[in-house]
Every structure is written in C-alpha cells, then in structure tokens.
C-alpha distance (Angstrom), angle and dihedral (degrees) to the residues before:
residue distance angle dihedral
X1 . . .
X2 3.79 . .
X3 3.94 89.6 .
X4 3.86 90.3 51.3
X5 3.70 90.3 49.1
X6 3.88 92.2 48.2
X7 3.62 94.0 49.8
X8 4.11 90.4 52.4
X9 3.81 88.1 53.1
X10 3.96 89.5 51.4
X11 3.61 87.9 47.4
X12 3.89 85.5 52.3
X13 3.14 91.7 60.1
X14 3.94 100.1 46.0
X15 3.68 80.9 56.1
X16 4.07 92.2 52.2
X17 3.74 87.8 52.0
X18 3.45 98.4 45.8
X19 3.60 92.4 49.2
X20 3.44 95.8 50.1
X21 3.24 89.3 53.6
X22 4.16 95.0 62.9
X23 4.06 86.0 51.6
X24 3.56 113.2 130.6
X25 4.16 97.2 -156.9
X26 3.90 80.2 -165.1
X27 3.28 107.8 62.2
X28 3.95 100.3 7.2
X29 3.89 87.9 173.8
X30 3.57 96.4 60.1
X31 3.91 124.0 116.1
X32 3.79 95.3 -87.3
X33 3.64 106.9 27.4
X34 4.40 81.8 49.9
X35 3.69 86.3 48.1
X36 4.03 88.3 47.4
X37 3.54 95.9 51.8
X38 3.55 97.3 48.3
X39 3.86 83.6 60.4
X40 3.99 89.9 46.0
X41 3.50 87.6 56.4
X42 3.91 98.6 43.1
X43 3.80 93.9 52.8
X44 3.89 96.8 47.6
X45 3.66 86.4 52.2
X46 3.49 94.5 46.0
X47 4.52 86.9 54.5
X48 3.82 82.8 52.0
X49 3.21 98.1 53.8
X50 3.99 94.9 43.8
X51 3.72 85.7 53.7
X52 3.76 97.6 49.3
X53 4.32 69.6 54.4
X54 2.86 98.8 53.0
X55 3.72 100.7 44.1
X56 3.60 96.8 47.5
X57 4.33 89.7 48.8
X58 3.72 81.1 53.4
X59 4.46 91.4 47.3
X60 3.61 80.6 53.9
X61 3.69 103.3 44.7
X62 3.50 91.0 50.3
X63 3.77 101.2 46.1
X64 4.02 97.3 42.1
X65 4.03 78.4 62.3
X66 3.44 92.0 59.6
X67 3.69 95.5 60.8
C-alpha cells in the first residue's frame, strides 16, 4: 500500500506542474487559470492527506510492534 500511496503523491505533483503550467499570472482569475487553481489546490490537499496516511500507517506500525 505504501507504493500505491507514493505513486498518488507523484501523480500529485504531475498534476501541480501541469497546472501551473496553464496559469495565466495576468489574469489568474480567468476561466482557465480559476479552473487551474482549483486543481492546484485539490492535488496539494490530496499529498496532505496521503501524508497524514502515511504517518498514521506508520503510528500504527510502530505501536502494533510494541505489543
């Protein structure tokens, strides 16, 4: 599962660059550069909330070895 969940971050991130790529610094609330940051924003919440994932798989790797 880790694997899968590192390969959605990377994908994240390909989406981040993309997007950031279809900015238009000029008019950055224009119909595509609104539509691009909407996707900016989805993809760094979706690397948050794989870490938070992440983190919490490792919590629980780490405490069921304790017992």
């Amino acid at each position: 599962m880790r694997i899968f969940i590192y390969i959605l971050i990377a994908l994240s991130v390909i989406v981040i660059a993309y997007n950031v790529t279809v900015l238009n610094f000029d008019d950055l609330l224009g119909e595509d550069s609104a539509i691009a940051l909407i996707g900016i924003i989805c993809a760094a919440c979706v690397i948050v909330l794989l870490s938070i994932l992440l983190t919490s798989k490792a919590i629980d790797r780490k405490f069921k070895g304790k017992k």
